[in-house]
N, C-alpha and C positions, 0 to 999 in steps of 0.2 A: 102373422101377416100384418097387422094392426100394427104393432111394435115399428114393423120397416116401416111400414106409410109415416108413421109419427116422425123417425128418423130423417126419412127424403123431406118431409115437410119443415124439417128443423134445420138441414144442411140447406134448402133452396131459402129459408130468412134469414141463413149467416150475413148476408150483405149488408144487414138492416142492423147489426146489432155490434159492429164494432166501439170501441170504450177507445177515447182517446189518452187518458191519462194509465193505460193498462193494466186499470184495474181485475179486468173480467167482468166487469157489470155490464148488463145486457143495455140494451138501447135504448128498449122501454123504458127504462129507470136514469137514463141519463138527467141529469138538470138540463133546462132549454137551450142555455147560452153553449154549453158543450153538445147539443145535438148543433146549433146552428153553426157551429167549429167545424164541425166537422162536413157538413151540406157545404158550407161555402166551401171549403176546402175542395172539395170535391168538381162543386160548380168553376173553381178555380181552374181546376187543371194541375192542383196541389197534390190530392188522393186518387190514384188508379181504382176504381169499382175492385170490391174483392173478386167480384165473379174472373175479372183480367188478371190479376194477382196470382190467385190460385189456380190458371190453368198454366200460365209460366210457370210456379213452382213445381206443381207435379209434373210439366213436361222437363224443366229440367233437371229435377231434381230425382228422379225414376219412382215415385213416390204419391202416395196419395195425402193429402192437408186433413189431418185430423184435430184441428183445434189451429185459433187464431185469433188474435191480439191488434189493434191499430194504439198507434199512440204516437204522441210530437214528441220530439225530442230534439238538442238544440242545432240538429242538424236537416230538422224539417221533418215530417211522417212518415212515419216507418211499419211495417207488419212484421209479427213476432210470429211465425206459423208452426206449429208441432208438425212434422211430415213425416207419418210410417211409409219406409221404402219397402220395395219386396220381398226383402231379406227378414221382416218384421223389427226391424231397430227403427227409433224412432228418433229424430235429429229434430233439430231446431234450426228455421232458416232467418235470418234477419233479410227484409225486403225490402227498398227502396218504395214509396209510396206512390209516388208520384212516376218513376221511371219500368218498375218491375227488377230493376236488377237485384241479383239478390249476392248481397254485403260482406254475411258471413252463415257457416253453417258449424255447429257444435252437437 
């Protein structure tokens, strides 16, 4: 029971910990000027909140987001999301950052 708590407590600070160069480094550990990249981005209307992100993929994608990535790229910010469907195969969606649409899926 403890284990789940940790878990829901770990998927409700995904929003807080995207890496914009896609490393997988947590948030906490970013350098300042890449946390403030990404805030402004955000405050911009650049970066979609993951919490908006992640419910367009799992709604369109039949699927639940087990893992996720932010990062610029030279066509603006994008989300790299791992997404188990129901089938249990796990795909990869590429996500427009700013819009939600999502790009490609592999």
């Amino acid at each position: 029971m403890k284990r789940l708590i940790y878990i829901v407590l770990l998927i409700a600070a995904l929003p807080l910990m995207p890496h914009p160069s896609g490393s997988g480094t947590s948030w906490a550990v970013l350098a300042a000027d890449e946390q403030d990249d990404v805030l402004k981005a955000i405050k911009r209307g650049d970066v979609m909140p993951y919490s908006k992100i992640k419910r367009i993929a799992e709604s369109k994608l039949n699927g639940v987001v087990v893992g996720q990535q932010l990062r610029r790229t030279n066509r603006g910010w994008q989300y790299d999301l791992r997404v188990r469907r129901k089938d249990g195969r796990v795909m990869v969606a590429i996500v427009n950052a700013q819009t939600g649409e999502i790009l490609r899926t592999r």
